[in-house]
C-alpha positions in Angstrom: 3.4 -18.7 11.7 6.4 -16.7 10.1 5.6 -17.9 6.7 1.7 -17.4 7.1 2.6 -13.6 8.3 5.0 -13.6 4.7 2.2 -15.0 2.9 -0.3 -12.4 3.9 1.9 -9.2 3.6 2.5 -10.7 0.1 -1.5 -11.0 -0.5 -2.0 -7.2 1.3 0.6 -5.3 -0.4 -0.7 -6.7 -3.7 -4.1 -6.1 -3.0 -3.1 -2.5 -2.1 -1.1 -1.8 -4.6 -3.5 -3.0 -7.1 -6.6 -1.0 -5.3 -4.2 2.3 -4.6 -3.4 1.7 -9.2 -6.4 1.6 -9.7 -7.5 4.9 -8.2 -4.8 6.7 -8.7 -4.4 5.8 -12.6 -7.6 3.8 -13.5 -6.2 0.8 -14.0 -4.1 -1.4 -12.2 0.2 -1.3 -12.8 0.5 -5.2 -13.6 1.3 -8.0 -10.7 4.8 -6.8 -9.8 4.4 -3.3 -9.7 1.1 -3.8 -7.8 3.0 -5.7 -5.1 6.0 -3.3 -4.9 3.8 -0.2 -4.6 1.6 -2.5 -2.0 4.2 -3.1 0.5 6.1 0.0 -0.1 2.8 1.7 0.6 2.5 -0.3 3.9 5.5 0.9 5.4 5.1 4.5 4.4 1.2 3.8 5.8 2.6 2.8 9.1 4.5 6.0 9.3 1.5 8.4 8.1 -0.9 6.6 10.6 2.1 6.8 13.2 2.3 10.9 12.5 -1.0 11.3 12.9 -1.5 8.7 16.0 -3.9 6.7 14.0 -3.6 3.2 15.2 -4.4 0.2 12.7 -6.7 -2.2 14.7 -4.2 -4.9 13.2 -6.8 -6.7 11.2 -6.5 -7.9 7.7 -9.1 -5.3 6.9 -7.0 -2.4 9.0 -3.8 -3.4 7.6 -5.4 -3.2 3.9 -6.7 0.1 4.2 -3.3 1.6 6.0 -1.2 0.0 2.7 -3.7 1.2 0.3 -2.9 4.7 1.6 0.1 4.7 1.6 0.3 3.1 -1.8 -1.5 6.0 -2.5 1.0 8.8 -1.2 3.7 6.9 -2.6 1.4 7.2 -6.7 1.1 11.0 -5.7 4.4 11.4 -5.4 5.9 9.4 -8.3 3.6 11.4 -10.6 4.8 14.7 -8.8 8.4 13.7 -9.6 7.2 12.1 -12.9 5.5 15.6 -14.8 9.1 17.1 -14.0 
């Protein structure tokens, strides 16, 4: 089950990163970047949902929406360093 639960961060931190591109820039960042800013975003998505004692229902679905906002926050502050 380890390599299924690999597989299917890899799948949700792409599919995050690629949603979280798309709405923060319009268009997605390319496969790579998609997946970096995906699971990136997931673990700083834990934390904000862990500040704010928010718990994921651990679905597929949950876990999506938790990376894709913090793929988010992690966009918004690249471009806040970025215009610098």
């Amino acid at each position: 089950m380890g390599g299924l639960g690999f597989l299917w961060s890899v799948i949700v931190g792409l599919l995050a990163g690629a949603v979280a591109g798309r709405i923060m820039k319009g268009k997605g960042l390319g496969f790579f970047l998609n997946l970096i800013v995906g699971l990136i975003g997931s673990v700083i998505g834990g934390w904000v949902y862990n500040l704010l004692g928010v718990q994921s229902t651990g679905s597929v679905w949950g876990t999506l929406v938790m990376s894709t906002i913090g793929a988010i926050v992690l966009l918004y502050i690249l471009s806040l360093l970025k215009k610098k």
